[in-house]
PyMOL Python script that loads the backbone (N, CA, C, O; Angstrom):
from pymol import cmd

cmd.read_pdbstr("""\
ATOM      1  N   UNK A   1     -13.646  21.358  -8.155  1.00  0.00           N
ATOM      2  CA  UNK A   1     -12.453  21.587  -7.373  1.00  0.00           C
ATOM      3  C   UNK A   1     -11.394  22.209  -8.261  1.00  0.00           C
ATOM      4  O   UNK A   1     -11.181  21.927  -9.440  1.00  0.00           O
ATOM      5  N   UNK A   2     -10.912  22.891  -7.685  1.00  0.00           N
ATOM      6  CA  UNK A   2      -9.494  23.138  -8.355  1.00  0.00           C
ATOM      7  C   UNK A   2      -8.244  23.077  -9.404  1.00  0.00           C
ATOM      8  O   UNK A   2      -7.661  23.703 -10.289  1.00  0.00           O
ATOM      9  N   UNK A   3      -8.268  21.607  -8.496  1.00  0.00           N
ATOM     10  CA  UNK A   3      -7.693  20.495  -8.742  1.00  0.00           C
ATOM     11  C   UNK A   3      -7.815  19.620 -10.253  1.00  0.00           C
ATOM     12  O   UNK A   3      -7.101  18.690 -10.627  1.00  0.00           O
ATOM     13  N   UNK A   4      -9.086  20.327 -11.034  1.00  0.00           N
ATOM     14  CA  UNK A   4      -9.880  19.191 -11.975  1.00  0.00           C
ATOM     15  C   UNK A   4     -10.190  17.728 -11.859  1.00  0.00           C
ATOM     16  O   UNK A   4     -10.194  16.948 -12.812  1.00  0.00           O
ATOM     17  N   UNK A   5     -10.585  17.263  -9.961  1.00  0.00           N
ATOM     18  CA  UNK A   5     -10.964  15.916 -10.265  1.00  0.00           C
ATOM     19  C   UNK A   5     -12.125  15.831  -9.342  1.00  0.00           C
ATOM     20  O   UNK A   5     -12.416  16.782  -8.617  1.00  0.00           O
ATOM     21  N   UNK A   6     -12.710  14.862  -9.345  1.00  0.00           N
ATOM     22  CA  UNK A   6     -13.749  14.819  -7.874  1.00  0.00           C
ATOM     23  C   UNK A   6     -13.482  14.560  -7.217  1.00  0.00           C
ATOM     24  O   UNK A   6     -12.672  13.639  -7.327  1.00  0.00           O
ATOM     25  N   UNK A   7     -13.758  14.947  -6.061  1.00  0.00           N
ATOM     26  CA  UNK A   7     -13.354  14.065  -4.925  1.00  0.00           C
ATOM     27  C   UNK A   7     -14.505  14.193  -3.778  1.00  0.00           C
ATOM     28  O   UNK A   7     -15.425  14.936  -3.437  1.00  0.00           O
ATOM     29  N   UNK A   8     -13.783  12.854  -3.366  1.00  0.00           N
ATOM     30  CA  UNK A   8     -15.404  12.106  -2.206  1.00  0.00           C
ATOM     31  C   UNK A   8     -15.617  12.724  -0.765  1.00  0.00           C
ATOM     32  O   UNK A   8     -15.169  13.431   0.137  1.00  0.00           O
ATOM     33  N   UNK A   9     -15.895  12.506  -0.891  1.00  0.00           N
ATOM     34  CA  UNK A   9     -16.498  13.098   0.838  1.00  0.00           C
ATOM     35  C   UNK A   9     -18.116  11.952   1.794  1.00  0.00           C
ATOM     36  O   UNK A   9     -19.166  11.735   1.190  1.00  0.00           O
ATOM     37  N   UNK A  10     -17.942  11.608   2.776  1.00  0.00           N
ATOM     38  CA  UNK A  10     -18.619  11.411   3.588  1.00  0.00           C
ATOM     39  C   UNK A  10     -19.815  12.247   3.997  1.00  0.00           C
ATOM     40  O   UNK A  10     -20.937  11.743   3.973  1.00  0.00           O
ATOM     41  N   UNK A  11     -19.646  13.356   4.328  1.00  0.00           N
ATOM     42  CA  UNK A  11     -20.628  14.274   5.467  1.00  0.00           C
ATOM     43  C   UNK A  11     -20.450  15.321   4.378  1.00  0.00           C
ATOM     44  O   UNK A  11     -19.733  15.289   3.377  1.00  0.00           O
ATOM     45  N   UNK A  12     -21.675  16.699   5.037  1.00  0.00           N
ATOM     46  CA  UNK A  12     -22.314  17.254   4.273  1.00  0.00           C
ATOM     47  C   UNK A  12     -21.136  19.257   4.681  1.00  0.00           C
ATOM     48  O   UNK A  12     -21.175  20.455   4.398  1.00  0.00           O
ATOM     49  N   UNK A  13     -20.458  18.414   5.344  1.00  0.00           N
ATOM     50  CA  UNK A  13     -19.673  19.331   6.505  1.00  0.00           C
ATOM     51  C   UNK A  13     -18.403  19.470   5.243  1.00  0.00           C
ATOM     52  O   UNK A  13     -17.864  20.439   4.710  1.00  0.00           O
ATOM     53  N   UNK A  14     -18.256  17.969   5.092  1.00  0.00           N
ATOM     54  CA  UNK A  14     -16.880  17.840   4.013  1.00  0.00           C
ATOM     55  C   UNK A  14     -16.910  18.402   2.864  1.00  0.00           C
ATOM     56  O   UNK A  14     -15.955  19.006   2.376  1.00  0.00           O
ATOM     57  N   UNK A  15     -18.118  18.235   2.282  1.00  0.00           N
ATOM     58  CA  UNK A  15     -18.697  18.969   0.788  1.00  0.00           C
ATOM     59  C   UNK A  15     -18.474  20.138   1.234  1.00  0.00           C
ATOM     60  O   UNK A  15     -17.651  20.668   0.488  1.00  0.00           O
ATOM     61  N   UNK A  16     -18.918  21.142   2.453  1.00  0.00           N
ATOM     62  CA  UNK A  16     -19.022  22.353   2.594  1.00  0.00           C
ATOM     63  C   UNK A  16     -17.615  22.839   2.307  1.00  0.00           C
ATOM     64  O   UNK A  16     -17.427  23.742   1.492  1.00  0.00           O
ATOM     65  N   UNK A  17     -16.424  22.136   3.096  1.00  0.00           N
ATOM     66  CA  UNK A  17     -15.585  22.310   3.137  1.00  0.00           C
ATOM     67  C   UNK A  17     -14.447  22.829   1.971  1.00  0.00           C
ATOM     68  O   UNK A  17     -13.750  23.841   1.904  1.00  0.00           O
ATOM     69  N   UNK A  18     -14.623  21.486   0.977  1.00  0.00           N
ATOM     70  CA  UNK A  18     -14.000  21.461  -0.435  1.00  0.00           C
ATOM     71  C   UNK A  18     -14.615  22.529  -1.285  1.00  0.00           C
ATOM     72  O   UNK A  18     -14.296  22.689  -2.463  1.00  0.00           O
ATOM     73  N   UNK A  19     -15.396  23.169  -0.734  1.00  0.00           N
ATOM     74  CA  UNK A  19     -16.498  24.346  -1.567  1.00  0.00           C
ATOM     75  C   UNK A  19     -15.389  25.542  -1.087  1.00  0.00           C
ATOM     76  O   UNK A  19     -14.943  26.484  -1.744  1.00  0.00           O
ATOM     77  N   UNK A  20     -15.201  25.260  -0.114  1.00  0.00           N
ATOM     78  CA  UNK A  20     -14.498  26.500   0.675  1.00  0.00           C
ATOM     79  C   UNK A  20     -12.924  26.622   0.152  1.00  0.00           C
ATOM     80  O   UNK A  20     -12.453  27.585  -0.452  1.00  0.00           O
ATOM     81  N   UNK A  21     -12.220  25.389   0.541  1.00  0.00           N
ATOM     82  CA  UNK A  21     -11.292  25.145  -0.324  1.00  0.00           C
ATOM     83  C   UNK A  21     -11.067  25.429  -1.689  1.00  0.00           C
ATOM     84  O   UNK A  21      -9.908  25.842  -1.725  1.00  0.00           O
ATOM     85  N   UNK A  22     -11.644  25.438  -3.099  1.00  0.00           N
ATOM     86  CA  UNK A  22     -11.835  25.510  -3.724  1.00  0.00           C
ATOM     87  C   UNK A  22     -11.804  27.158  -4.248  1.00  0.00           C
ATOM     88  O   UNK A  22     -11.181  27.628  -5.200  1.00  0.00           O
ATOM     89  N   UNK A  23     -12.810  27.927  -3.161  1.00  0.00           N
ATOM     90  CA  UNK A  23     -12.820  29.359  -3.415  1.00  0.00           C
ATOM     91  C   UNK A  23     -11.386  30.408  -2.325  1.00  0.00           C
ATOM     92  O   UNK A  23     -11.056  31.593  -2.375  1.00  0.00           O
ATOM     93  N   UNK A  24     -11.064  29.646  -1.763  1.00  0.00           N
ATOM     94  CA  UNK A  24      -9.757  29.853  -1.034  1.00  0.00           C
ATOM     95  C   UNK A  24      -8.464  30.420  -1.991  1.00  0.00           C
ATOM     96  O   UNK A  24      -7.570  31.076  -1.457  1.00  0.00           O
ATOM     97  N   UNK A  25      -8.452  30.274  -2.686  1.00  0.00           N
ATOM     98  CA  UNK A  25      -7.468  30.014  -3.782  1.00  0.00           C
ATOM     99  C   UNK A  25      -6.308  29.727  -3.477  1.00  0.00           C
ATOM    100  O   UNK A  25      -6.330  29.970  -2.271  1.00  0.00           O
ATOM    101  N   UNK A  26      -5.198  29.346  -3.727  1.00  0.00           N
ATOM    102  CA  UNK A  26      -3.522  29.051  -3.535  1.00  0.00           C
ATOM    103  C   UNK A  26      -3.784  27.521  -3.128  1.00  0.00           C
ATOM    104  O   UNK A  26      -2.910  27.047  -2.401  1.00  0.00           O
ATOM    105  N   UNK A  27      -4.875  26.643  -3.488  1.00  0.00           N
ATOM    106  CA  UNK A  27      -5.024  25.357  -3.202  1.00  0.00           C
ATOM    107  C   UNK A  27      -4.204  24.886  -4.537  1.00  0.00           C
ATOM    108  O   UNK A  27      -4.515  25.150  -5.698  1.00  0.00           O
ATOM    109  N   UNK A  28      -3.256  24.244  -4.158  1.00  0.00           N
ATOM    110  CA  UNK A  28      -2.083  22.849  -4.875  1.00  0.00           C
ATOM    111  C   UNK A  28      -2.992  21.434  -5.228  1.00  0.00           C
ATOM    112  O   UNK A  28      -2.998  21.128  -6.421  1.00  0.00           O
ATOM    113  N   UNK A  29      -3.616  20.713  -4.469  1.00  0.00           N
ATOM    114  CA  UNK A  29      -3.855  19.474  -4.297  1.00  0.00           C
ATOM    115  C   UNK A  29      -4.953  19.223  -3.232  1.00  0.00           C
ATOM    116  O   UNK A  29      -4.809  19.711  -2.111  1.00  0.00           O
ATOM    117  N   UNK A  30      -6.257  18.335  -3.599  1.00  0.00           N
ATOM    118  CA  UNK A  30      -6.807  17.852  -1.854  1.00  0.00           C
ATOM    119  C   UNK A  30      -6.141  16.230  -2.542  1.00  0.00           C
ATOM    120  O   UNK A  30      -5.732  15.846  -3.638  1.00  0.00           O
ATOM    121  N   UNK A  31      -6.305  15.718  -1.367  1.00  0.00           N
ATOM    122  CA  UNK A  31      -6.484  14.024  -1.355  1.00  0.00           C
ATOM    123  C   UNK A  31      -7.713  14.046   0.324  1.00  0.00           C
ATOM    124  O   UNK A  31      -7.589  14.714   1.351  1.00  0.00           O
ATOM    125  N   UNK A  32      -8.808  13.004  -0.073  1.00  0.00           N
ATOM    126  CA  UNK A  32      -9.446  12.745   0.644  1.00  0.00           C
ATOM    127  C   UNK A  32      -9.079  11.497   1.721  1.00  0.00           C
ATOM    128  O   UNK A  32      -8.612  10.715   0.891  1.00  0.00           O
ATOM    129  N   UNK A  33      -8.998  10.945   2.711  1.00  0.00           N
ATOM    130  CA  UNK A  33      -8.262  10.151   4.342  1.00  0.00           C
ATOM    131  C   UNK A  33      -6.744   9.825   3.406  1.00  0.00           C
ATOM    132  O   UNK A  33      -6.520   8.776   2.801  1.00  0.00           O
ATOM    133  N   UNK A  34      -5.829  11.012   3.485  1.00  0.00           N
ATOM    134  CA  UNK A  34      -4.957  10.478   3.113  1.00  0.00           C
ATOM    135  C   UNK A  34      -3.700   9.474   3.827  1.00  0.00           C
ATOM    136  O   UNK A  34      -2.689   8.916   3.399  1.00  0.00           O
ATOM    137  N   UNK A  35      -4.441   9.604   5.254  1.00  0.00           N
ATOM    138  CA  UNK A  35      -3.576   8.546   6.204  1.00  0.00           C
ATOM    139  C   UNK A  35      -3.921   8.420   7.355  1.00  0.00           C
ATOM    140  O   UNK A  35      -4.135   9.488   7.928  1.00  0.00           O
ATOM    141  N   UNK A  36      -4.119   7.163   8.164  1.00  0.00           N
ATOM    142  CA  UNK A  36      -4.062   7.265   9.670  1.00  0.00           C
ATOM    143  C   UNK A  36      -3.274   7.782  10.792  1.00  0.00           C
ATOM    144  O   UNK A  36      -2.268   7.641  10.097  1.00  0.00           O
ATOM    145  N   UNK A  37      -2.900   8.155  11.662  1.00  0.00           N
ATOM    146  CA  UNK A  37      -2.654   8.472  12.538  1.00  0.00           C
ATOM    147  C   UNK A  37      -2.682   7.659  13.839  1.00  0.00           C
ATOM    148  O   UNK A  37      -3.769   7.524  14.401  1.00  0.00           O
ATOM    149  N   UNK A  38      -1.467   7.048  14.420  1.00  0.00           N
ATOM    150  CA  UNK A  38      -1.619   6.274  15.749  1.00  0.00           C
ATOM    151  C   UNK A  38      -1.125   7.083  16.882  1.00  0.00           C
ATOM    152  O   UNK A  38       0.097   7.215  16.952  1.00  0.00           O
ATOM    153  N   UNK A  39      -1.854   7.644  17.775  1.00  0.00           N
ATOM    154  CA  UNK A  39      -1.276   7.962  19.078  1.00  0.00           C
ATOM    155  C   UNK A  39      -1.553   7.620  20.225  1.00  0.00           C
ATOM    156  O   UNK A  39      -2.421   6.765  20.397  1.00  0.00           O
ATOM    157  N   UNK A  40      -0.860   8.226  21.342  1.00  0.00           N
ATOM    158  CA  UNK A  40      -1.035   7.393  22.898  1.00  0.00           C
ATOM    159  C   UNK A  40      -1.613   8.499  23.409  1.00  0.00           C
ATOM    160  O   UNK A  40      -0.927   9.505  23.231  1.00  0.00           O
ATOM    161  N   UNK A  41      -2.717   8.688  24.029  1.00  0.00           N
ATOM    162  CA  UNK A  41      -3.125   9.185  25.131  1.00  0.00           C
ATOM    163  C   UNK A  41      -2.449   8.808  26.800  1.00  0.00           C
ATOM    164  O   UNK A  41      -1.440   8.131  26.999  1.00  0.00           O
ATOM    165  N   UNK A  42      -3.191   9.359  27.707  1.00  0.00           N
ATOM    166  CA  UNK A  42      -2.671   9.311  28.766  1.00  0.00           C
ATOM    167  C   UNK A  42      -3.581   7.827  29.317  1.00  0.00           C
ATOM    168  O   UNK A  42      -3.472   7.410  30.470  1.00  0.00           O
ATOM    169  N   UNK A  43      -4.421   7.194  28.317  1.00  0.00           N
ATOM    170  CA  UNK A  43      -5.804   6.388  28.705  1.00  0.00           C
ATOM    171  C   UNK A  43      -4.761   5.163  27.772  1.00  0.00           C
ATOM    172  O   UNK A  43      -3.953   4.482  28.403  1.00  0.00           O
ATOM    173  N   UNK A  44      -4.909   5.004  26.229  1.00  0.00           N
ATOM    174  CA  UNK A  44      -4.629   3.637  25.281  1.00  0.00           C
ATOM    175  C   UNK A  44      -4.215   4.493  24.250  1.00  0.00           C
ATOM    176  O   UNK A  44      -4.301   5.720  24.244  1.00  0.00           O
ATOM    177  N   UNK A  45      -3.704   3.673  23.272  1.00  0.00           N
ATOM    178  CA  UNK A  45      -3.407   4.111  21.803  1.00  0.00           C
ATOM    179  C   UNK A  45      -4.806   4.194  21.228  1.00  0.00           C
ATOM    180  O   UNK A  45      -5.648   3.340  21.505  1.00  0.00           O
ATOM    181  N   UNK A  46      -5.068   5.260  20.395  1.00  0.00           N
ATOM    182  CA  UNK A  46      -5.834   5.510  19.392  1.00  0.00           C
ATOM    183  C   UNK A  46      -5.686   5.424  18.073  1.00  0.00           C
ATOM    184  O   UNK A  46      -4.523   5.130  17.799  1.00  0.00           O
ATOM    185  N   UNK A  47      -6.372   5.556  17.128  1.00  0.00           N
ATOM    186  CA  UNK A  47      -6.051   5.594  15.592  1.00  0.00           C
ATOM    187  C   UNK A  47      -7.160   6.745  15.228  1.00  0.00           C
ATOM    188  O   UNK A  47      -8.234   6.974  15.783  1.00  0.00           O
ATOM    189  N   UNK A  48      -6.758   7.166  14.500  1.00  0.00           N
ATOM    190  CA  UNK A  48      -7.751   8.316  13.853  1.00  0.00           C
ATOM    191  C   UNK A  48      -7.289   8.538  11.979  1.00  0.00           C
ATOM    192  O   UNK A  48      -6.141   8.484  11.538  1.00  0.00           O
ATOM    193  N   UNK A  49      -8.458   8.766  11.232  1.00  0.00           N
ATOM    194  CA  UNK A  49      -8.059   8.698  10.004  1.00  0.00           C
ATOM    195  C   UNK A  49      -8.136   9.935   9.580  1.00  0.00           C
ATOM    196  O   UNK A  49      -9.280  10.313   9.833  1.00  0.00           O
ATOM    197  N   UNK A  50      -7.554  10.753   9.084  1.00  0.00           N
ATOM    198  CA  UNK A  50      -8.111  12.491   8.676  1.00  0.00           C
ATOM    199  C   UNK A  50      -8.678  12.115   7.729  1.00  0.00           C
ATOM    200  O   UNK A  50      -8.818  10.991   7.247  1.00  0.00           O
ATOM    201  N   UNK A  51      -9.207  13.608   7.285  1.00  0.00           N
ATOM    202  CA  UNK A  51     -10.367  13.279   6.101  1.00  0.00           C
ATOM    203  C   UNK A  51      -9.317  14.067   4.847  1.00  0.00           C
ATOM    204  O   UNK A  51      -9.158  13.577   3.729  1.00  0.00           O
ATOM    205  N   UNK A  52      -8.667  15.371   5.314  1.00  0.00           N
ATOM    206  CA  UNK A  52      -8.058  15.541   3.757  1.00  0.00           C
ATOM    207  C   UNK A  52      -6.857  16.286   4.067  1.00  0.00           C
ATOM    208  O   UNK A  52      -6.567  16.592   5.224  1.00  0.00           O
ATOM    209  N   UNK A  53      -5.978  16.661   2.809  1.00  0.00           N
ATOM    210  CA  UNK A  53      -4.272  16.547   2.823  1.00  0.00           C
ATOM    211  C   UNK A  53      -4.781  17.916   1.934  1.00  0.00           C
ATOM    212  O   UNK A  53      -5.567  17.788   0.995  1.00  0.00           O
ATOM    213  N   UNK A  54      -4.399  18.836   2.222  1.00  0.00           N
ATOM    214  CA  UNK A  54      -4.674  19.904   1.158  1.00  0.00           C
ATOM    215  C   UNK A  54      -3.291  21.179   1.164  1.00  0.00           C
ATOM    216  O   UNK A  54      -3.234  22.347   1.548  1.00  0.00           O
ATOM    217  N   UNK A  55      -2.357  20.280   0.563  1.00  0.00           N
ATOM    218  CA  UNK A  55      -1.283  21.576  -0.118  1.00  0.00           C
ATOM    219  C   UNK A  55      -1.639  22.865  -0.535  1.00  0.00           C
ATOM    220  O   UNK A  55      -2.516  22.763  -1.392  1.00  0.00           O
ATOM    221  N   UNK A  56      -1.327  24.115  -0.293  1.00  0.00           N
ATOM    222  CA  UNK A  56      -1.399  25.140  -0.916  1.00  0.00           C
ATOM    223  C   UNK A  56      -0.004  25.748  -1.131  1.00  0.00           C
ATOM    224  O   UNK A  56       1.092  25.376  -0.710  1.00  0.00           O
ATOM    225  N   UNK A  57      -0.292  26.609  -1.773  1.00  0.00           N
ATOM    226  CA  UNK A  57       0.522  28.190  -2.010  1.00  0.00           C
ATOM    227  C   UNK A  57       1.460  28.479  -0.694  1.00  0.00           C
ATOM    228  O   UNK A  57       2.662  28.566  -0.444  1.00  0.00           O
ATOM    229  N   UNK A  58       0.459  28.556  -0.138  1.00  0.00           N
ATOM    230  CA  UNK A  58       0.617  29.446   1.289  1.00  0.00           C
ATOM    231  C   UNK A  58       1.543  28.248   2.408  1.00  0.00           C
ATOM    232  O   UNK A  58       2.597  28.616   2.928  1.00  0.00           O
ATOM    233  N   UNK A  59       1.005  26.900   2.647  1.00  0.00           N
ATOM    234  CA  UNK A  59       1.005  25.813   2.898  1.00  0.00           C
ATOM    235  C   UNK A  59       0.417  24.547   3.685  1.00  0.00           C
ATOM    236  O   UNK A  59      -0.801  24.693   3.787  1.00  0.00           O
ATOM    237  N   UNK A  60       0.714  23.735   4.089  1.00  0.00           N
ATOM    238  CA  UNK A  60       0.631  22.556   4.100  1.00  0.00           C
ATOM    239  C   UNK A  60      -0.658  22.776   5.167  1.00  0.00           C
ATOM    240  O   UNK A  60      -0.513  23.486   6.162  1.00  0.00           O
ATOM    241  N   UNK A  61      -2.149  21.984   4.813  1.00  0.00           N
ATOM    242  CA  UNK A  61      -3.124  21.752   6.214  1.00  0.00           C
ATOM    243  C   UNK A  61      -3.240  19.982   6.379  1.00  0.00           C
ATOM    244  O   UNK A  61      -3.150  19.348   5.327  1.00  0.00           O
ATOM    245  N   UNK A  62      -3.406  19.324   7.474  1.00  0.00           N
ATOM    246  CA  UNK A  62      -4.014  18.308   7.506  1.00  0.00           C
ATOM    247  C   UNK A  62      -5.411  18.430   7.720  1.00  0.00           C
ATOM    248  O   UNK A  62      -5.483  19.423   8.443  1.00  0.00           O
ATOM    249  N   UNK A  63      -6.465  18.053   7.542  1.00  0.00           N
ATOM    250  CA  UNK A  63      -8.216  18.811   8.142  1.00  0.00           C
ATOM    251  C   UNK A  63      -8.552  17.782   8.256  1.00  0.00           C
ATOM    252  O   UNK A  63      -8.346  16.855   7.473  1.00  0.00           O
ATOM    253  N   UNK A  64      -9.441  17.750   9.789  1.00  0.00           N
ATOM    254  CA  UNK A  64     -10.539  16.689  10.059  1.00  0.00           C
ATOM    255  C   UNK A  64     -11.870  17.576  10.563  1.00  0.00           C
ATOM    256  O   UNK A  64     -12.027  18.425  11.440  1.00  0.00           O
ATOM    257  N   UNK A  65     -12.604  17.056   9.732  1.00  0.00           N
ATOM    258  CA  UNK A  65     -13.963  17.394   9.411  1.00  0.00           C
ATOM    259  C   UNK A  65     -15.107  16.313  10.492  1.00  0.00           C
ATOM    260  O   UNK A  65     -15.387  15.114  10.488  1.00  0.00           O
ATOM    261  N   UNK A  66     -15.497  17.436  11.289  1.00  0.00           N
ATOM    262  CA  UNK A  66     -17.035  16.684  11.832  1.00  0.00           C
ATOM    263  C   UNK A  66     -18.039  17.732  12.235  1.00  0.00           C
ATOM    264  O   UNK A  66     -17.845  18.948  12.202  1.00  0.00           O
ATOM    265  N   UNK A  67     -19.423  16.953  12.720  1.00  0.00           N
ATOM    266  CA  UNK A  67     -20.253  18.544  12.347  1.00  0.00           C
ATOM    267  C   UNK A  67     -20.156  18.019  14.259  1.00  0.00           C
ATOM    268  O   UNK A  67     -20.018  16.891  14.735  1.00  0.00           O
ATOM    269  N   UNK A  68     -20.284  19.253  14.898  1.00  0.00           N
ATOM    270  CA  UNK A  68     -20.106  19.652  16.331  1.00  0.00           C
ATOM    271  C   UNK A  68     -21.113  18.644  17.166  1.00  0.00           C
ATOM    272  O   UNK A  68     -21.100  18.405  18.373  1.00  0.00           O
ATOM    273  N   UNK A  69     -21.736  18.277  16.437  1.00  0.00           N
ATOM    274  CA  UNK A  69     -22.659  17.228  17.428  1.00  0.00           C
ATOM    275  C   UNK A  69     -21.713  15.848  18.057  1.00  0.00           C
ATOM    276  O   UNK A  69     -21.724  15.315  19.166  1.00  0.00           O
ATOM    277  N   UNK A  70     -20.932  15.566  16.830  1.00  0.00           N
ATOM    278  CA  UNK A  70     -20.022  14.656  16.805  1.00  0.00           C
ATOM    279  C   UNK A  70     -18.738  14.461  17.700  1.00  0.00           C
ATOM    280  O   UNK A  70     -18.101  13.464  18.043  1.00  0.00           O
ATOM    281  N   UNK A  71     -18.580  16.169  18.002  1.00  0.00           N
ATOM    282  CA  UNK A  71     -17.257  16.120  18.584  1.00  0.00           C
ATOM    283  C   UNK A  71     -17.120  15.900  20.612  1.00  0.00           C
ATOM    284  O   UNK A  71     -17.625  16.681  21.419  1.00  0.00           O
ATOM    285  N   UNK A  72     -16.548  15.011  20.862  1.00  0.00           N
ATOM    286  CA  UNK A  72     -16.142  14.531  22.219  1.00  0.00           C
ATOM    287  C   UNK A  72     -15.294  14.713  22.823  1.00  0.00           C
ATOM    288  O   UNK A  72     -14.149  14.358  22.541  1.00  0.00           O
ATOM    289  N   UNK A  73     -15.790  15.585  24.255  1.00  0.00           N
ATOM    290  CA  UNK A  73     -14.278  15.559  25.002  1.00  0.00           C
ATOM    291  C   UNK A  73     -12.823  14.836  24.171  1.00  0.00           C
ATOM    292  O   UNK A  73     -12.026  15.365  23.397  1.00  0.00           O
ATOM    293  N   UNK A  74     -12.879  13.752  24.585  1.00  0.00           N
ATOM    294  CA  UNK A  74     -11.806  13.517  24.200  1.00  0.00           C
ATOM    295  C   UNK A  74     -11.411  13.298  23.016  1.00  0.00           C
ATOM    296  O   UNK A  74     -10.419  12.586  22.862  1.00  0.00           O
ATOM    297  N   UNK A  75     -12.033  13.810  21.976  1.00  0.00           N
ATOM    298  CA  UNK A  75     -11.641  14.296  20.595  1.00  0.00           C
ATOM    299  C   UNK A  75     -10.580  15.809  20.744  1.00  0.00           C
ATOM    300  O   UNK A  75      -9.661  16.099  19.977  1.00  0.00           O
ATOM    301  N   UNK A  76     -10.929  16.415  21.662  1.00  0.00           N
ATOM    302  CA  UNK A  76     -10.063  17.925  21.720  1.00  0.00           C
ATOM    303  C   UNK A  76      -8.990  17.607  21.979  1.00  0.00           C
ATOM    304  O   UNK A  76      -8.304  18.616  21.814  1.00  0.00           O
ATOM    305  N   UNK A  77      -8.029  16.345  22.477  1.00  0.00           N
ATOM    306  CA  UNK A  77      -7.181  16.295  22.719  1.00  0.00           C
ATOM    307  C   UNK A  77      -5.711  16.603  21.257  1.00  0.00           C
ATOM    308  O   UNK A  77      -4.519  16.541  21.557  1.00  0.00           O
TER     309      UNK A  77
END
""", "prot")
cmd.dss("prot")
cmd.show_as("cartoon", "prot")
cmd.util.cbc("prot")
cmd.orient("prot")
């Protein structure tokens, strides 16, 4: 990484990712679930954890990483 440290990853989607990141250039910083997230739908409150915090140059992404099999209607929200 970039960054000079390792960092973890879950899925094979996330590795891809930080690969990408990495050759992106103007990357500042990753941190891997750097925080939860509570919101209300129109249904209950949810929680969701992102997977990474990645400062750049350019600026600021939050990214959540899943491979498309994973993703559910009501994930697009």
């Amino acid at each position: 990484m970039s960054t000079v440290r390792l960092h973890g990853f879950e899925r094979l989607e996330e590795d891809q990712l930080l690969v990408a990141l990495d050759f992106a250039g103007d990357l500042v910083e990753v941190l891997s679930q750097p925080l939860r997230i509570r919101f209300r739908t129109a249904e209950k409150w949810r929680n969701h954890t992102l997977d990474f915090f990645a400062p750049t140059r350019a600026g600021t992404w939050l990214i959540d990483v899943r491979p498309r099999n994973l993703i559910q209607p009501e994930d697009l929200r």
